[in-house]
Each structure stands twice: as C-alpha cells, then as structure tokens.
PDB file of N, CA, C, O and CB in Angstrom:
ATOM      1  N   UNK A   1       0.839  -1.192   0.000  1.00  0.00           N
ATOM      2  CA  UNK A   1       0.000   0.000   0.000  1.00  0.00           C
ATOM      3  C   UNK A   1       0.878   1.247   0.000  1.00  0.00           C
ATOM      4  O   UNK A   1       1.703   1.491   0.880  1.00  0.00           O
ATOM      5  CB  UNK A   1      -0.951   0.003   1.220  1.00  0.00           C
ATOM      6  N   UNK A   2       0.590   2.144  -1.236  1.00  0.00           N
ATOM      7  CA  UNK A   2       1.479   3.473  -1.195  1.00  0.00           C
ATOM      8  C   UNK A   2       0.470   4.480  -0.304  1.00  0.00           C
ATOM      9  O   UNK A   2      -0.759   4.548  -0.280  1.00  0.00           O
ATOM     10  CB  UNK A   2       1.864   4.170  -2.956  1.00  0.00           C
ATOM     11  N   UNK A   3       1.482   5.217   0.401  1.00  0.00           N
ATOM     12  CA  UNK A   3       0.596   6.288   1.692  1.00  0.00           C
ATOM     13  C   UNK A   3       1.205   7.209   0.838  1.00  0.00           C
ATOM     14  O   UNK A   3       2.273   7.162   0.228  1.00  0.00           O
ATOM     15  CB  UNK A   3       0.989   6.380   3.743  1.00  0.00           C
ATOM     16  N   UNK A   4      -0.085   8.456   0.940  1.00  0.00           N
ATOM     17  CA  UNK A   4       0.413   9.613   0.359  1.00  0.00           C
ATOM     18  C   UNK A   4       0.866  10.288   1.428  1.00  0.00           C
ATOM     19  O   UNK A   4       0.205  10.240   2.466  1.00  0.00           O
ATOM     20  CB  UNK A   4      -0.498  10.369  -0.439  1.00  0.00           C
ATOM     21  N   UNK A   5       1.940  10.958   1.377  1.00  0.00           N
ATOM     22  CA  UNK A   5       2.923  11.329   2.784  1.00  0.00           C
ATOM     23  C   UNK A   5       2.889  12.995   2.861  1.00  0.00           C
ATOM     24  O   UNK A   5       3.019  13.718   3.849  1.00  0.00           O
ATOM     25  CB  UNK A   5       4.848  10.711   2.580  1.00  0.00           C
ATOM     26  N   UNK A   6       2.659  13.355   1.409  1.00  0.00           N
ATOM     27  CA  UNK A   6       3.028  15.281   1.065  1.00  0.00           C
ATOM     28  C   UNK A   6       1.598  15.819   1.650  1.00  0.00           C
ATOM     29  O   UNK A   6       0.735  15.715   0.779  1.00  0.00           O
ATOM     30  CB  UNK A   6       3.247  15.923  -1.167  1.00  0.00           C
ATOM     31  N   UNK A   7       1.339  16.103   2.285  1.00  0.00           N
ATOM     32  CA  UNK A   7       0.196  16.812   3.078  1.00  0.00           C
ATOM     33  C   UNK A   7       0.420  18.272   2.586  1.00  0.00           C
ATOM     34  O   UNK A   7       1.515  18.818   2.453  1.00  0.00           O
ATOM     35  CB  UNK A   7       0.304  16.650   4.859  1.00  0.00           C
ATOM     36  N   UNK A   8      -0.777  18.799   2.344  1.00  0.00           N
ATOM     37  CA  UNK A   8      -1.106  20.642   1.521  1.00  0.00           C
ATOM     38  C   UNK A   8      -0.537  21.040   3.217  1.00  0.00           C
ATOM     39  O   UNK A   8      -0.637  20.362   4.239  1.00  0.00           O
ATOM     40  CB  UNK A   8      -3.614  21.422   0.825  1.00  0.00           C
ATOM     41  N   UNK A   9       0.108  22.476   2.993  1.00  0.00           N
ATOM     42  CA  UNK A   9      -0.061  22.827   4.360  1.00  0.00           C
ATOM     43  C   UNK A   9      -1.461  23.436   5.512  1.00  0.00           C
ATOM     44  O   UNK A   9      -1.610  23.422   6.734  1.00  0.00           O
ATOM     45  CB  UNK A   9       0.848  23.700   4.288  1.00  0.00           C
ATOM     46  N   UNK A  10      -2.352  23.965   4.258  1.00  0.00           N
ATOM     47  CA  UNK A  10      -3.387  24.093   4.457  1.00  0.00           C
ATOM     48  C   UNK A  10      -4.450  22.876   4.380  1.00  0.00           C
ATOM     49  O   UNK A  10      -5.673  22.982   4.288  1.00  0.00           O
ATOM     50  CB  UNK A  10      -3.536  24.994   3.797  1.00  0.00           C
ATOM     51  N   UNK A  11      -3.633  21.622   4.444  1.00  0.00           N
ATOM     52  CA  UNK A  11      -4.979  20.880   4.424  1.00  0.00           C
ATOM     53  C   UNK A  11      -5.703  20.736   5.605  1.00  0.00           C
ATOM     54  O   UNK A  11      -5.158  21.159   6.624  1.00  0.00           O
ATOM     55  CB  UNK A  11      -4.839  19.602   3.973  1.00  0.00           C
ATOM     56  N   UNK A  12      -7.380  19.973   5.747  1.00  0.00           N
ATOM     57  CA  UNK A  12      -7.622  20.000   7.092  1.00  0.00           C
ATOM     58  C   UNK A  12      -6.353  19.328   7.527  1.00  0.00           C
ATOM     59  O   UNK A  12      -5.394  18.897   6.888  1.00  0.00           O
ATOM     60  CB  UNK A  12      -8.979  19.324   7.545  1.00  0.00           C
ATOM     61  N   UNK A  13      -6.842  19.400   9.741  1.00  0.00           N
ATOM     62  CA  UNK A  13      -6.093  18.728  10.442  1.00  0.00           C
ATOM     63  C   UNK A  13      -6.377  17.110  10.422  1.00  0.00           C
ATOM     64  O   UNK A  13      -7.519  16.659  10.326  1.00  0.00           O
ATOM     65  CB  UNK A  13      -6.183  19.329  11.669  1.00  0.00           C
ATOM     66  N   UNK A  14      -5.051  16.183  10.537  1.00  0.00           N
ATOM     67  CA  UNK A  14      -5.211  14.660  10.826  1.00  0.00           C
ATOM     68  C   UNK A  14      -5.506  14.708  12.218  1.00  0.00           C
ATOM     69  O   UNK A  14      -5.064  15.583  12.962  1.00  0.00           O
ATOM     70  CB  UNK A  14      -3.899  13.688  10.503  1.00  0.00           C
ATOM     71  N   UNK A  15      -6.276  13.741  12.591  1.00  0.00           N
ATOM     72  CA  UNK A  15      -6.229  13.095  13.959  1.00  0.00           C
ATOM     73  C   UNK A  15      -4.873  12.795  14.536  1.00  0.00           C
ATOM     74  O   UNK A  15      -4.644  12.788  15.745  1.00  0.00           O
ATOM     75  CB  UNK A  15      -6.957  11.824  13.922  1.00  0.00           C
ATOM     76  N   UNK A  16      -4.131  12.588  13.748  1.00  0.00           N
ATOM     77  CA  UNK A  16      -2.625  12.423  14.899  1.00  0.00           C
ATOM     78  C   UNK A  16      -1.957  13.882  14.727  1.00  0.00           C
ATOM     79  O   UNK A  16      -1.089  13.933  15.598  1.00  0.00           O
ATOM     80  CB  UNK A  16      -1.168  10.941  14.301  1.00  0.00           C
ATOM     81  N   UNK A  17      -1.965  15.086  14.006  1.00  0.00           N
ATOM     82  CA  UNK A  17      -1.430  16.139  14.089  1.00  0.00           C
ATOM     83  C   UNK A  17      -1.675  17.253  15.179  1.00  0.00           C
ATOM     84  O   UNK A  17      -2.659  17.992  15.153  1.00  0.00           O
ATOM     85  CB  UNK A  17      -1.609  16.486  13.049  1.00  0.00           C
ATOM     86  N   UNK A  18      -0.573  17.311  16.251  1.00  0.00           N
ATOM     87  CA  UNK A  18      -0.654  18.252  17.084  1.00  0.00           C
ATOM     88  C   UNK A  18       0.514  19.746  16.838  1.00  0.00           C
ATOM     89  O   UNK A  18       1.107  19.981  15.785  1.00  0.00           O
ATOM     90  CB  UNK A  18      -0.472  17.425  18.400  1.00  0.00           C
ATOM     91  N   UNK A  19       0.567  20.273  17.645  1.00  0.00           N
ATOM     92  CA  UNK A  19       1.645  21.052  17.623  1.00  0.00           C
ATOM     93  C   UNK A  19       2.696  21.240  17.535  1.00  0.00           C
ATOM     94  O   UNK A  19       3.245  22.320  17.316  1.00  0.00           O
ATOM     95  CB  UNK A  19       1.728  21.350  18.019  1.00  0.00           C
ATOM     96  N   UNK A  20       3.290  19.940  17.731  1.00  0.00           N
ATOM     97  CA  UNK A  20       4.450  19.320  17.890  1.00  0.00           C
ATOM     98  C   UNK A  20       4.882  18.190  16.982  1.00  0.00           C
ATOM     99  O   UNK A  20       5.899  17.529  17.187  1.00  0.00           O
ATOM    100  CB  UNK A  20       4.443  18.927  19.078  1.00  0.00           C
ATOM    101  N   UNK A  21       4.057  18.005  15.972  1.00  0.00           N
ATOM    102  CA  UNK A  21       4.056  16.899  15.140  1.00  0.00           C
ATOM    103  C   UNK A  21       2.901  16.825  13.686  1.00  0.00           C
ATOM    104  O   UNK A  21       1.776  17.303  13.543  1.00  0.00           O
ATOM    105  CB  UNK A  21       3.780  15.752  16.197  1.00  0.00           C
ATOM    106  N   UNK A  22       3.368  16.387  13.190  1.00  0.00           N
ATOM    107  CA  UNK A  22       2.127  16.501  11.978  1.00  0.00           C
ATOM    108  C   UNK A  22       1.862  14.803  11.600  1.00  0.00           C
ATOM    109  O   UNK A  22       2.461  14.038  12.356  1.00  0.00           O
ATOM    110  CB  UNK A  22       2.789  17.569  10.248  1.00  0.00           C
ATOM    111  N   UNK A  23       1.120  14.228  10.628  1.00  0.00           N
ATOM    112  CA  UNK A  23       0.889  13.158  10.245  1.00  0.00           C
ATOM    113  C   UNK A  23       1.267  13.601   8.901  1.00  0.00           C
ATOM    114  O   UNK A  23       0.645  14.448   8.259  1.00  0.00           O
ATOM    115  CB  UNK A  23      -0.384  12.576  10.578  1.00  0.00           C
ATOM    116  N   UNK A  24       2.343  12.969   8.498  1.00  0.00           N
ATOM    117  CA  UNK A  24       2.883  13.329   6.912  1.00  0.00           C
ATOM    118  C   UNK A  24       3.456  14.644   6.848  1.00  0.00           C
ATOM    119  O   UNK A  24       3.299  15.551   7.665  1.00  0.00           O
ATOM    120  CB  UNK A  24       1.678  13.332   5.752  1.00  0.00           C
ATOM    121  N   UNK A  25       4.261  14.658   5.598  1.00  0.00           N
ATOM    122  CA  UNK A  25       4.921  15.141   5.473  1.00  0.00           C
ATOM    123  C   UNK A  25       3.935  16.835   5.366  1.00  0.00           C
ATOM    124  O   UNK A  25       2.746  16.575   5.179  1.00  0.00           O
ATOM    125  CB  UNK A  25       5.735  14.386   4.531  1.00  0.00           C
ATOM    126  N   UNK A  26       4.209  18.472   5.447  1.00  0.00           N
ATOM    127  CA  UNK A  26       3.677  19.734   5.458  1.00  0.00           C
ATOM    128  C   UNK A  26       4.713  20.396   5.063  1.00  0.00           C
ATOM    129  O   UNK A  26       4.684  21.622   4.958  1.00  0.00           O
ATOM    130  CB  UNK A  26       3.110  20.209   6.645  1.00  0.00           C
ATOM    131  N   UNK A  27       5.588  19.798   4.837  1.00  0.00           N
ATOM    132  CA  UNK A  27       6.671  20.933   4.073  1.00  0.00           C
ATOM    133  C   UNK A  27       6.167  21.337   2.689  1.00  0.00           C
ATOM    134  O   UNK A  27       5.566  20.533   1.977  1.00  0.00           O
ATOM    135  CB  UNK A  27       8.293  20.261   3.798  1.00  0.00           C
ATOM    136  N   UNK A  28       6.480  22.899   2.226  1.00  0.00           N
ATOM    137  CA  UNK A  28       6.495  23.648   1.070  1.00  0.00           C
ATOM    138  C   UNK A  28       7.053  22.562   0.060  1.00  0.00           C
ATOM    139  O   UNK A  28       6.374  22.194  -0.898  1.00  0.00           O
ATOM    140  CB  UNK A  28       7.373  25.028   1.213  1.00  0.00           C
ATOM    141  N   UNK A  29       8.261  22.090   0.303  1.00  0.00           N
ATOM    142  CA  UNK A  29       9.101  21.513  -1.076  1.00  0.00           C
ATOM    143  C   UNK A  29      10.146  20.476   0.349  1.00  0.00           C
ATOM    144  O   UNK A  29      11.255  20.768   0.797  1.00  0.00           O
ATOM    145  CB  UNK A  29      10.326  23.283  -2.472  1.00  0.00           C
ATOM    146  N   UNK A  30       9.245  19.270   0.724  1.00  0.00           N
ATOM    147  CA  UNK A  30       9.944  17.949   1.311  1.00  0.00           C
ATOM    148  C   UNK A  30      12.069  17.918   1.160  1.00  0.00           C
ATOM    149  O   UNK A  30      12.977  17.670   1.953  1.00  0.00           O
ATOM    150  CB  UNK A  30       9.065  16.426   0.102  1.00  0.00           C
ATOM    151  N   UNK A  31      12.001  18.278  -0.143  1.00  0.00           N
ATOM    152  CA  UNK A  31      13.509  17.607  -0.816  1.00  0.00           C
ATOM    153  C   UNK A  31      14.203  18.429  -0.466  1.00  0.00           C
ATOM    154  O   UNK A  31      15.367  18.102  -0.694  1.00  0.00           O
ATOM    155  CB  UNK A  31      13.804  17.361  -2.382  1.00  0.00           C
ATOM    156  N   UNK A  32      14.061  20.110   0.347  1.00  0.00           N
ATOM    157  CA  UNK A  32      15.055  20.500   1.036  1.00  0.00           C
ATOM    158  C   UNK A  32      14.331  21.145   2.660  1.00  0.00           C
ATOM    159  O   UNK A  32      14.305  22.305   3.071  1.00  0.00           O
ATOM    160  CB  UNK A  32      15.902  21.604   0.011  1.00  0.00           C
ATOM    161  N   UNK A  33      13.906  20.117   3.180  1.00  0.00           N
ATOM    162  CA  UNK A  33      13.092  20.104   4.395  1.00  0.00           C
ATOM    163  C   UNK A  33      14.876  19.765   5.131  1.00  0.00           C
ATOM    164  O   UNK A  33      15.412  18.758   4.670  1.00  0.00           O
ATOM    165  CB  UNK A  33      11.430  18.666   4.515  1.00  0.00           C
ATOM    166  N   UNK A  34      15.571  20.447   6.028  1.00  0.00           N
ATOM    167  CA  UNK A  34      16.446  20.377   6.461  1.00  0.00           C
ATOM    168  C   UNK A  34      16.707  18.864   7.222  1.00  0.00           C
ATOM    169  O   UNK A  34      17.695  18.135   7.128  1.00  0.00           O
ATOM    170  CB  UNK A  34      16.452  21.477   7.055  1.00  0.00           C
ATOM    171  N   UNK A  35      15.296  18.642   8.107  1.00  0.00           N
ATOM    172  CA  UNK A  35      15.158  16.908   8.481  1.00  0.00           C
ATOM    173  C   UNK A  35      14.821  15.892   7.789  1.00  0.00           C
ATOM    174  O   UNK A  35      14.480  14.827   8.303  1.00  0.00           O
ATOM    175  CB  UNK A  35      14.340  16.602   9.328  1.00  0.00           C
ATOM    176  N   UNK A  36      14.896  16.176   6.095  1.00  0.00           N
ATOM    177  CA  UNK A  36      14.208  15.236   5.412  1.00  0.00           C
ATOM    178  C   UNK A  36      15.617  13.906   5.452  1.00  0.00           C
ATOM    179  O   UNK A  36      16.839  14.046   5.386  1.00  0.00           O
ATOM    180  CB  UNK A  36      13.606  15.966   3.697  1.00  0.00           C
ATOM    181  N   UNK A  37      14.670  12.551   5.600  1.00  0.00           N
ATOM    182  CA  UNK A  37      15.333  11.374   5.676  1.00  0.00           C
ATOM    183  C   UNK A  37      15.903  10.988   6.677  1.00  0.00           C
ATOM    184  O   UNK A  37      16.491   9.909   6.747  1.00  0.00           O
ATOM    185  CB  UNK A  37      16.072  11.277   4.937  1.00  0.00           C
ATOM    186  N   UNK A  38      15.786  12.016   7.814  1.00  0.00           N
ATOM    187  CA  UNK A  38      16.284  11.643   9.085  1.00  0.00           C
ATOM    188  C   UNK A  38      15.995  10.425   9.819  1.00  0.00           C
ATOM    189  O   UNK A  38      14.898  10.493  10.375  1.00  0.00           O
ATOM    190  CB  UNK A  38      15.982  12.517   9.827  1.00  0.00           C
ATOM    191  N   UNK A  39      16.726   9.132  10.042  1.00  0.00           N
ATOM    192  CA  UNK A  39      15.627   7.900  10.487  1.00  0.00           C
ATOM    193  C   UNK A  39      15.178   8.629  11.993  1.00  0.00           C
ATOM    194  O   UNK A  39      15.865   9.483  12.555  1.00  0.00           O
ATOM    195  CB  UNK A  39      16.514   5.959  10.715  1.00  0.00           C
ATOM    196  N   UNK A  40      13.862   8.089  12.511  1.00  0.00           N
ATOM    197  CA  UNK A  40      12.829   8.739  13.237  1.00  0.00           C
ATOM    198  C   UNK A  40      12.233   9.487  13.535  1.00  0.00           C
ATOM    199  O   UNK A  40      11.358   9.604  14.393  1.00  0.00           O
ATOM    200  CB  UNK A  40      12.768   8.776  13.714  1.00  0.00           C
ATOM    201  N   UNK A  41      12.863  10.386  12.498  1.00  0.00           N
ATOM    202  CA  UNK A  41      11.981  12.347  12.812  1.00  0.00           C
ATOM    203  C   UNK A  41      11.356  12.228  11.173  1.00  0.00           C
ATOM    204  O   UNK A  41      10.138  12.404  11.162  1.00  0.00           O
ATOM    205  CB  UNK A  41      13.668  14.483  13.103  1.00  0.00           C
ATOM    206  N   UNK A  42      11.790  12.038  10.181  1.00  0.00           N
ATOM    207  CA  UNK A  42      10.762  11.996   9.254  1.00  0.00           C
ATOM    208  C   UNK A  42       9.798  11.808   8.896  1.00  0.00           C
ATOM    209  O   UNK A  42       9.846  10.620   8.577  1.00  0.00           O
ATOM    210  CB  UNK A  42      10.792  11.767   8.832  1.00  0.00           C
ATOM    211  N   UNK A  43       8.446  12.308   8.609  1.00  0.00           N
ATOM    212  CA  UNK A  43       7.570  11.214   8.180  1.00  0.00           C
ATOM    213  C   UNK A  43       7.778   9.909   7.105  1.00  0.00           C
ATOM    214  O   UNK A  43       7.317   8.783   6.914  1.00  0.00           O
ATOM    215  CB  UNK A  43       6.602  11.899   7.719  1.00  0.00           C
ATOM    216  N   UNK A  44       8.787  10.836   6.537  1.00  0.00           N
ATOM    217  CA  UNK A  44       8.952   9.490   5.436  1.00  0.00           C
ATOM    218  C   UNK A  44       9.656   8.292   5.542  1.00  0.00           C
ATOM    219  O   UNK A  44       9.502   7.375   4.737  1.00  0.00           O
ATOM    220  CB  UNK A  44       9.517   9.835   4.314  1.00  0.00           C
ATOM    221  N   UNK A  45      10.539   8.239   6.637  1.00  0.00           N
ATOM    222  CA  UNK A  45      10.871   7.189   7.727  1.00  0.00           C
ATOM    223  C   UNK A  45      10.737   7.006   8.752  1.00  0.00           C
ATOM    224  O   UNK A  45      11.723   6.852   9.473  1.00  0.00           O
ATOM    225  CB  UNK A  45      11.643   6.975   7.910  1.00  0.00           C
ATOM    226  N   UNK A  46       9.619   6.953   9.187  1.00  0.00           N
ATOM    227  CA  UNK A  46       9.043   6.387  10.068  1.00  0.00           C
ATOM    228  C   UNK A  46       7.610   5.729   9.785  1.00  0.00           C
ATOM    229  O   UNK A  46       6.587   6.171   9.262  1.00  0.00           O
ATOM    230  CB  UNK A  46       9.059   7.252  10.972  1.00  0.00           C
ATOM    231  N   UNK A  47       8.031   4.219  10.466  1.00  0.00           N
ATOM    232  CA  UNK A  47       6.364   3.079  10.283  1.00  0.00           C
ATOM    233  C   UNK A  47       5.021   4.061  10.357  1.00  0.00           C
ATOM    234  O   UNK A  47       4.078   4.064   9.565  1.00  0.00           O
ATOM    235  CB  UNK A  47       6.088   1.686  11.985  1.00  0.00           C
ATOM    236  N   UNK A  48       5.191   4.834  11.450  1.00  0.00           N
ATOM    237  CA  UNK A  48       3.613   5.744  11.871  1.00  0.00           C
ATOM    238  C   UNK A  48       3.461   6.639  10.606  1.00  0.00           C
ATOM    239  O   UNK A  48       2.311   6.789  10.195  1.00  0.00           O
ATOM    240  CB  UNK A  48       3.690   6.978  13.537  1.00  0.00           C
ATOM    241  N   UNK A  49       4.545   7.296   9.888  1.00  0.00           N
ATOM    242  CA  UNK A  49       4.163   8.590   9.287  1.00  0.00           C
ATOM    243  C   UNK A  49       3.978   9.928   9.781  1.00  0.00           C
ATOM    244  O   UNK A  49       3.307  10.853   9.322  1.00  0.00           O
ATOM    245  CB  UNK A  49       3.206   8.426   8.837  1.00  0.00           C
ATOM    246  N   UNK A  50       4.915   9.831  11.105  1.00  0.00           N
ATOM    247  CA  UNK A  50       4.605  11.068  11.847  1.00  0.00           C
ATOM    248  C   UNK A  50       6.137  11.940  11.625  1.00  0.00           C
ATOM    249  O   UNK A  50       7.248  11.454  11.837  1.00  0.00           O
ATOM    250  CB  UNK A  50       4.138  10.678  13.649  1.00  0.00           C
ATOM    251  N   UNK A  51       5.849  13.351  11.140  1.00  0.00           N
ATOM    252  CA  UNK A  51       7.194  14.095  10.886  1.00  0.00           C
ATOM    253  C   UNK A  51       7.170  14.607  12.645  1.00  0.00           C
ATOM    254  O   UNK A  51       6.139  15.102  13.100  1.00  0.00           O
ATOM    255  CB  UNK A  51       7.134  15.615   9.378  1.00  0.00           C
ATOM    256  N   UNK A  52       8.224  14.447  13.388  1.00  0.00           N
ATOM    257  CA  UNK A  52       8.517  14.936  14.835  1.00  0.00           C
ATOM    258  C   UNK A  52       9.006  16.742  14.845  1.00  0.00           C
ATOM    259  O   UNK A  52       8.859  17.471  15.826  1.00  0.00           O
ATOM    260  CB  UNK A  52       9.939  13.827  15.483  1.00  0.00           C
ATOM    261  N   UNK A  53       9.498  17.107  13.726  1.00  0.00           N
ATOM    262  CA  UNK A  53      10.168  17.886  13.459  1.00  0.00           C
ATOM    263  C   UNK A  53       9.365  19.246  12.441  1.00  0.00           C
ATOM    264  O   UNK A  53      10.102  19.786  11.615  1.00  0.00           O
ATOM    265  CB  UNK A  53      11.232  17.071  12.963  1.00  0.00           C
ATOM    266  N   UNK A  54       7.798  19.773  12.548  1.00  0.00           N
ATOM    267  CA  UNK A  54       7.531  20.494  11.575  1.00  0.00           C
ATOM    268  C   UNK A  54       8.306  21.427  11.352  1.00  0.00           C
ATOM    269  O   UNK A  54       9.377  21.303  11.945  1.00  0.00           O
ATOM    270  CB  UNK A  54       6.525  20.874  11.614  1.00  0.00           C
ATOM    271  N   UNK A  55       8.201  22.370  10.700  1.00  0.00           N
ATOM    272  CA  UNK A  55       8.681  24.019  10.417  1.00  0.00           C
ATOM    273  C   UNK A  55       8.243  24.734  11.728  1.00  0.00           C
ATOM    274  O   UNK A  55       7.263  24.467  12.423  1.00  0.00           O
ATOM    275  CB  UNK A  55       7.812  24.864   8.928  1.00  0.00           C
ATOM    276  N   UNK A  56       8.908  25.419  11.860  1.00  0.00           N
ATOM    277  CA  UNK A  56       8.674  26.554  12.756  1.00  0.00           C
ATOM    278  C   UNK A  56       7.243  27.529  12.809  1.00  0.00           C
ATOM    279  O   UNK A  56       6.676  28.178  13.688  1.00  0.00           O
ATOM    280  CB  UNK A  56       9.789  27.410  12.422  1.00  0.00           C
ATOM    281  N   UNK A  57       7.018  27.267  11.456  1.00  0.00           N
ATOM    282  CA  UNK A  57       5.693  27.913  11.032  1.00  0.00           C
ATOM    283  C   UNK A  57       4.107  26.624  11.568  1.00  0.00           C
ATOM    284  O   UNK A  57       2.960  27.002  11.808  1.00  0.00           O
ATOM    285  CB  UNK A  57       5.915  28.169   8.909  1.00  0.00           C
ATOM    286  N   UNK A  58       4.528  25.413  11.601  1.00  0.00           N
ATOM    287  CA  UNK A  58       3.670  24.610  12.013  1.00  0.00           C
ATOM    288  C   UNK A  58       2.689  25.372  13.466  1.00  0.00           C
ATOM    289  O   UNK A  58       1.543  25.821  13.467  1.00  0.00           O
ATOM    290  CB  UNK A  58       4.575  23.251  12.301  1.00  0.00           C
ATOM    291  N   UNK A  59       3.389  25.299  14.240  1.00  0.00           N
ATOM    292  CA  UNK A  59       2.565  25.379  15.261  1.00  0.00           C
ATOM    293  C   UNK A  59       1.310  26.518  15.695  1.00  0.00           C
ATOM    294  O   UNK A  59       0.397  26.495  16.520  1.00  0.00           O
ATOM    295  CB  UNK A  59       3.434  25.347  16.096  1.00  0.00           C
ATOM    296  N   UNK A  60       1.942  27.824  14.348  1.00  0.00           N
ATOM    297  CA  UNK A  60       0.421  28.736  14.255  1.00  0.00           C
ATOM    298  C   UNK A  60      -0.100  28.789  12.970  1.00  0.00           C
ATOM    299  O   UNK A  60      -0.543  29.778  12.386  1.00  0.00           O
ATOM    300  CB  UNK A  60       0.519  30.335  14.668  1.00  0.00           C
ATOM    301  N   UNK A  61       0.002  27.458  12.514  1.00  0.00           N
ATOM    302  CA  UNK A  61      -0.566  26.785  11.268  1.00  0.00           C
ATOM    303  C   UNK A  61      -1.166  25.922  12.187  1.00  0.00           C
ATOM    304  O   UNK A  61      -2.265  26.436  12.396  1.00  0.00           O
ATOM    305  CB  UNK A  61       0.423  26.129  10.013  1.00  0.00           C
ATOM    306  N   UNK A  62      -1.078  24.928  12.842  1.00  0.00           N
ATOM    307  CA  UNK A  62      -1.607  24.358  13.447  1.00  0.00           C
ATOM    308  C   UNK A  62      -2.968  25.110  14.071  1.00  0.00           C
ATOM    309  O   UNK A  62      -4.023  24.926  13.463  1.00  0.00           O
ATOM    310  CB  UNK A  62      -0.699  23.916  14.138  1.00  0.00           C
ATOM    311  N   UNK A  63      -2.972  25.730  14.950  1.00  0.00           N
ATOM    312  CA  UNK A  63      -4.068  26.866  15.577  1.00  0.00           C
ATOM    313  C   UNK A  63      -5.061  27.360  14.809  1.00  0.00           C
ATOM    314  O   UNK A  63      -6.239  27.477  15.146  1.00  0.00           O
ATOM    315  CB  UNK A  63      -3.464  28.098  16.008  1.00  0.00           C
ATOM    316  N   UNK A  64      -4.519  27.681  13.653  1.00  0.00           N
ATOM    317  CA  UNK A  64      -5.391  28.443  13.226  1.00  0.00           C
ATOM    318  C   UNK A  64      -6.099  27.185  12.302  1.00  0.00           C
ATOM    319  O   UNK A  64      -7.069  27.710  11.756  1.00  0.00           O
ATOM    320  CB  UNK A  64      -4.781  29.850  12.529  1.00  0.00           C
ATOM    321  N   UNK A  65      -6.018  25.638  11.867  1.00  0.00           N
ATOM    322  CA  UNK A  65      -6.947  25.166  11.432  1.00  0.00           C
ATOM    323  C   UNK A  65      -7.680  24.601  12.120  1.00  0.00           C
ATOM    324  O   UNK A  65      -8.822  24.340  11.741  1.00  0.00           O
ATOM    325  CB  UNK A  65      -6.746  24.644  10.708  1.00  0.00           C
ATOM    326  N   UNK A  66      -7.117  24.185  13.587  1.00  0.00           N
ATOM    327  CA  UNK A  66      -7.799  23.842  14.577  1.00  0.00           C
ATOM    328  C   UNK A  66      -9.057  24.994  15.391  1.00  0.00           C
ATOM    329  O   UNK A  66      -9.902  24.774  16.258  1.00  0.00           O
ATOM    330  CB  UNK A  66      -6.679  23.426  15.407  1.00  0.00           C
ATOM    331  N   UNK A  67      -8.690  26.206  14.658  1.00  0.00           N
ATOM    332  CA  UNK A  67      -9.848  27.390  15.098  1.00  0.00           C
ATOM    333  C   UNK A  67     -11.005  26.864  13.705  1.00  0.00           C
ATOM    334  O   UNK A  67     -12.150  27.265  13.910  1.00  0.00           O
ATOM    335  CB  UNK A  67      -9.054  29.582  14.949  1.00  0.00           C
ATOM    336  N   UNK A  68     -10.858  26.169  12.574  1.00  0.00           N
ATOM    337  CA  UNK A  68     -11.424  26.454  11.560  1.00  0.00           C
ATOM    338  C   UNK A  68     -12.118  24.890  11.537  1.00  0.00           C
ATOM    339  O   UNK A  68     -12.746  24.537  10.539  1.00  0.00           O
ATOM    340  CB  UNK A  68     -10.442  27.058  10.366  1.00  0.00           C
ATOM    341  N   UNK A  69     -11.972  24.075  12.592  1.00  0.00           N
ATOM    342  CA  UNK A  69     -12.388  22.740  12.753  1.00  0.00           C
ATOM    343  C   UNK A  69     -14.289  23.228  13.307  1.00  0.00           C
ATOM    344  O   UNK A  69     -15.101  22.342  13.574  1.00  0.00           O
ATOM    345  CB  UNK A  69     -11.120  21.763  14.142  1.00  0.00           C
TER     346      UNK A  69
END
C-alpha cells in the first residue's frame, strides 16, 4: 500500500497532528526540508508517518486550522 505522505499545508487537520508533530509530510518543497530522511523524525521514515520535526511555522498553522475545525 502506497501512503500519500506530502500533506497541503493548508490541508484540514489529521487526527494524529498536534503542535508538535504533523501526520505526513507539510513541508512547502519535502527535498530540502532540512530533516528530510532523518531515520525517526521523518515522516517518510518512520512506520507511523509522523514528521517529529515540523517548520517553525507549524505550530500557528496548526491553531489556526484547529480554530477552523
């Protein structure tokens, strides 16, 4: 099974995306995401699909779709 991993940054929120984490990948352009391929902070390596590491910009990206839930 292929998982689609590139998440819009504006897409709704996942059930596993908090402030601190997203479900898939939310980077602008993944291929120079400074943590990209990192084993356990990536989404794209890791079993769950959870990036540990968003952008700096995540967390009032986060807020504000969680105001729009």
């Amino acid at each position: 099974m292929i998982k689609k991993l590139k998440i819009d940054f504006n897409a709704p929120l996942n059930k596993q995306d908090t402030e601190f984490q997203t479900y898939g990948c939310r980077a602008n352009n993944p291929d120079i995401c400074k943590n990209n391929g990192i084993n356990n902070v990536c989404a794209f390596e890791r079993e769950d699909c959870i990036c540990k590491m968003p952008s700096k910009a995540w967390k009032k990206q986060y807020n504000r779709l969680k105001e729009r839930q």
